[in-house]
Phi, psi and omega in degrees: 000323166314317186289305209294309207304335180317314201286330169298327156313295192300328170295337173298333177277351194264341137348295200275350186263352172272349183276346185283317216254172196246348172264136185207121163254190191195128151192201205190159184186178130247207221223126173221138210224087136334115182222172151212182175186150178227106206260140171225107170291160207266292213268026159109345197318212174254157181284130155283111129316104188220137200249142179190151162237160156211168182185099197190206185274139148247134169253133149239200173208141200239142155234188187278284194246027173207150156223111185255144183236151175243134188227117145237133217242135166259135203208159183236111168224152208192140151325143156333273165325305201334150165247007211206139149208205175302134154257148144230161159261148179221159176222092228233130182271135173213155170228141127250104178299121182218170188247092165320160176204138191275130201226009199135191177279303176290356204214133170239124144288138145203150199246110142173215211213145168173240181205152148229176185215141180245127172263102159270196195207348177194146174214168175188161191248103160059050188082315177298134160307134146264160202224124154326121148140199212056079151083334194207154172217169205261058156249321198304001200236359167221340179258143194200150180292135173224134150291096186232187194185150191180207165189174200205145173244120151280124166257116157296087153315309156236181157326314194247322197260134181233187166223122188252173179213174195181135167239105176233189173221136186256144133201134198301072197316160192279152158277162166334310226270311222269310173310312195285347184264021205271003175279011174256004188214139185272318150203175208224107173258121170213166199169128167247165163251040155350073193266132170230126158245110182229171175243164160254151164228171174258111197236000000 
């Protein structure tokens, strides 16, 4: 709840810096979101390995110096070995601050940093619905706060219409579930990789 109330925050302030500003966009694309992880256990085991794709829409809102994005991702995570893993649907909030930089009339850069948080909204095992309880539920066991940082490009097509791209890197702090094991694992590495290409308009 901490995390979520963070993130709410940081949109309320990405709010008020779109309201400051005389540029203001809108679009959608997609999303395609790589991940891994790596567990190193206190008594020595073998390292758990895990592996994930996602992939689905992204909508954002644009200012000069903020972005916020809505991403919903279908997404496979799965063990090193595994023949088998997790589906999930996510529903995943991000704010970010970034700097444009002018390459010219048409073409823009920017570098920049900020956070999302993944909701999921459905998970299932090898076809079985997981459904909360036995012990456990399926936000404690996916949803988490990420750190990402990253850079982007605008191609202006038109006055108004741009296609934008954003290469990012995440990284990805534990879950509940991951918090309650933590006197069993010495460390919890988790990192994503954000690919987006969308268009924009400019009003």
């Amino acid at each position: 709840m901490k995390k979520l109330v963070m993130l709410l925050c940081m949109a309320v302030c990405s709010a008020a810096l779109f309201a400051q500003t005389g540029l203001f966009s809108v679009g959608g694309g997609a999303i395609l979101v790589p991940s891994f992880q790596t567990e190193k256990f206190k008594d020595g085991g073998d390292d758990q390995k895990r592996s994930g794709f996602g992939g689905g829409l992204n909508l954002f809102f644009d200012a000069t110096y903020a972005e916020v994005n809505i991403n919903l991702l279908f997404a496979n995570e799965k063990g090193e070995d595994a023949d088998k893993g997790y589906n999930t649907t996510d529903l995943v909030l991000g704010v970010v601050g970034k700097y444009p930089f002018a390459l010219g009339e048409k073409l823009s850069v920017f570098p920049f940093i900020g956070i999302d948080y993944r909701i999921v909204l459905g998970a299932s095992y090898d076809g079985t619905k997981l459904e909360d309880g036995d012990g456990f539920k399926k936000a404690d066991m996916f949803n988490a706060l990420s750190v990402l940082f990253g850079a982007g490009v605008d191609y202006n097509i038109t006055g108004s219409l741009y296609v934008r791209g954003e290469l990012g890197f995440g990284i990805t702090f534990n879950t509940k579930l991951e918090d309650d094991k933590k006197d069993y694992i010495d460390s919890n590495f988790k990192g994503k990789i954000p690919i987006k290409i969308a268009v924009g308009y400019r009003f």
